[in-house]
N, C-alpha and C positions, 0 to 999 in steps of 0.2 A: 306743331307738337303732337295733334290727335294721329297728324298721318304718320311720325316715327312708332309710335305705339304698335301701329299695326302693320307695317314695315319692320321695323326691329325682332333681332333673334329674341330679345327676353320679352319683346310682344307676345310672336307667336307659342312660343314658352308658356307664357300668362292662358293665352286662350284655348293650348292647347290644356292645358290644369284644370281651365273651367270646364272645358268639355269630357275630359277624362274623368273627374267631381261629379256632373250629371250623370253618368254611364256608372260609374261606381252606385250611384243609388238607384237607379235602374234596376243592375243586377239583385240589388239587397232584395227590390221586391219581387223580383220575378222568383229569387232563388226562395220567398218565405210563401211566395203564392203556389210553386210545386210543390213546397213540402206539405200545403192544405190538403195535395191530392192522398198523399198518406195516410192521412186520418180520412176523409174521407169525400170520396166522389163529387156528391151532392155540395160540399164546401166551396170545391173550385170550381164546378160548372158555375154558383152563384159569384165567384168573382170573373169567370169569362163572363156570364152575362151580364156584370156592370160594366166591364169594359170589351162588351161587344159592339156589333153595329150603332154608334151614335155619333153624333159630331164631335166630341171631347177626344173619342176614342180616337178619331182617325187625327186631330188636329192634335193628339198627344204623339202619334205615331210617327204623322210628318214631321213636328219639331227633332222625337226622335233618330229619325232620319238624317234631317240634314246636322245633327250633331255627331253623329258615327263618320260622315261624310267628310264634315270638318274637321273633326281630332285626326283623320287619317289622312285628310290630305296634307295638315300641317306635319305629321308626320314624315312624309313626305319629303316634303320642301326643308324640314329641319334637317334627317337626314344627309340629303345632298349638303344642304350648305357645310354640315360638317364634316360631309367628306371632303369636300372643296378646303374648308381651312385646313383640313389635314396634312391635303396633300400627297403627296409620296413617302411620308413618314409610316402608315398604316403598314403600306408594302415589308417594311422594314422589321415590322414587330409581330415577332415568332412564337413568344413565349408569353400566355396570361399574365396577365396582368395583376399583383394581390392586391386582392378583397374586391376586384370586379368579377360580378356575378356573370356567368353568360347568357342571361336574358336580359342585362343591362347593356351588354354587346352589340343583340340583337333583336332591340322589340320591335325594329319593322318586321322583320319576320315572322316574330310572333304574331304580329300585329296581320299577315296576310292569313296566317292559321285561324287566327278569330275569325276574320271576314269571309274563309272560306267556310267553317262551323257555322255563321250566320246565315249563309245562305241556305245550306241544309235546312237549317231551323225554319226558316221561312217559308222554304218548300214545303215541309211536313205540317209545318203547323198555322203561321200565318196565312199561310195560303188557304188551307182546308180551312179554315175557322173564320175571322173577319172577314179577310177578300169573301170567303164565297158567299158568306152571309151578306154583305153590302152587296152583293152581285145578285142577293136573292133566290141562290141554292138552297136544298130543301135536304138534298143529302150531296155526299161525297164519301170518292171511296178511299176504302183505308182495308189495304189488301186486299181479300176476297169479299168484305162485305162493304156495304153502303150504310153511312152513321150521318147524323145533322150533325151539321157547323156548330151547333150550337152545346152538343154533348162533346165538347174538350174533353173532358177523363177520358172518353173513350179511347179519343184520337191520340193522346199522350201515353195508353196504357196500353195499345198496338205497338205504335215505334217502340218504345224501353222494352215490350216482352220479346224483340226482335234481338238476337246475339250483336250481328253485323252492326245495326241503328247503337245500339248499347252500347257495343263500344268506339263505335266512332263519336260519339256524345262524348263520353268517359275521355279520350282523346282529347276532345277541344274543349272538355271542362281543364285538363292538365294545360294545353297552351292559356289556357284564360289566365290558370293560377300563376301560370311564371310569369306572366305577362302584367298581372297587378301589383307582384312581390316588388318591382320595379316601378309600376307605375305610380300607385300609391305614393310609395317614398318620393319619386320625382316630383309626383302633382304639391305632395306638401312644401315639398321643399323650393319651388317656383314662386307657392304661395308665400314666402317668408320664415318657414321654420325650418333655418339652415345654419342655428350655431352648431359648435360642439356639444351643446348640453345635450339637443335634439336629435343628432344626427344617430345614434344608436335606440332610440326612443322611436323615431321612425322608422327604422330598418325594422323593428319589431312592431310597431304598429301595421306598417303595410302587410307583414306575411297571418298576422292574423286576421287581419281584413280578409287577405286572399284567401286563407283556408276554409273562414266562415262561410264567406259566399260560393265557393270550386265545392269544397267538401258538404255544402249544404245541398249543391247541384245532383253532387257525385253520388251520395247517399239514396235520393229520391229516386235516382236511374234504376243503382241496385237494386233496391225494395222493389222496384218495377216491375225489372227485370225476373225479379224472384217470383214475385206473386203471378207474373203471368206465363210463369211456367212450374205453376204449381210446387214450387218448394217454399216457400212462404205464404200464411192463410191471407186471404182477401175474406173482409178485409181484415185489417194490421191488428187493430184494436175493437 
């Protein structure tokens, strides 16, 4: 029995919900932890430095890890299988489908837009920040100057003053949003809340999820971007 669970489509369904549920509260906090940098500096550098260099941190990152890892690869394999049951019927259908959304269509795709935004992310920021810190970096650069790993505002308040970094962020905040609008709904609806009563209850639950976490993102880039190019005062307040 344990081994259909996790063999079965409404298995991987299941784990994929679970996994999608940790990532959705993920984001809530990363997206309430930029908005600290708004108010001010000194706010978020004290939440990089609780969840800098220590062992929680890195053993939050690794779980993190292999759960981005596993939601996408069940992605993956679910995918396929439904193209497989599909069939040659797909070929056939020309004309949308109503009240399919088209990121309901297509969230592997969305889903490769996230992971290529993540990696950027990583690049810019996890890299310069933890890695180099656990690696024992003292600075790293960030354009033409050289800033410690440990002063984040900085490093977060270079990329967003940069146009290019701003709006390729802006970009893969917009795949994240279409990509939740769907997933949400789906993750809850795995979970069990799939009458009729819910099913418009959800639809509307997930796009405000999505807007609060994208648009919380999307906000903090702006004001970023603003402040460091001198049309909005640093700081805000």
């Amino acid at each position: 029995m344990s081994g259909s669970i996790f063999t079965s489509s409404i298995g991987k369904k299941m784990f994929m919900s679970i996994s999608g549920c940790v990532l959705v509260l993920f984001l809530t906090f990363h997206m309430c932890m930029n908005l600290a940098l708004v108010f001010a500096d000194s706010a978020y550098n004290a939440i990089c430095g609780f969840l800098g260099a220590n062992w929680y941190a890195v053993a939050a990152t690794v779980l993190l890890a292999v759960v981005v890892l596993l939601h996408f690869a069940l992605a993956i394999v679910l995918t396929i299988q439904n193209r497989k049951a599909r069939g040659t019927i797909r070929y056939r259908v020309t004309e949308r489908e109503n009240g399919v959304e088209w990121s309901s269509k297509n969230m592997l795709v969305l889903g490769f837009v996230v992971i290529i935004g993540l990696a950027l992310h990583l690049a810019h920021f996890w890299y310069k920040m933890m890695f180099a810190e656990l690696m024992g970096a003292h600075e790293v650069a960030v354009g033409a100057a050289m800033v410690a790993p440990t002063d984040g505002a900085a490093i977060v308040r270079y990329y967003f003053s940069q146009w290019p970094y701003a709006l390729l962020y802006l970009v893969w905040f917009a795949g994240i949003w279409m990509h939740l609008t769907h997933g949400v709904w789906s993750m809850m609806h795995s979970l069990g809340l799939n009458s009729k009563v819910w099913f418009k209850r959800m639809k509307c639950i997930s796009w405000i999820v999505a807007t609060l976490i994208c648009g919380g993102f999307a906000l903090c880039t702006i004001i970023l971007f603003l402040q460091g190019n001198g049309i909005l005062p640093y700081p805000l307040f």
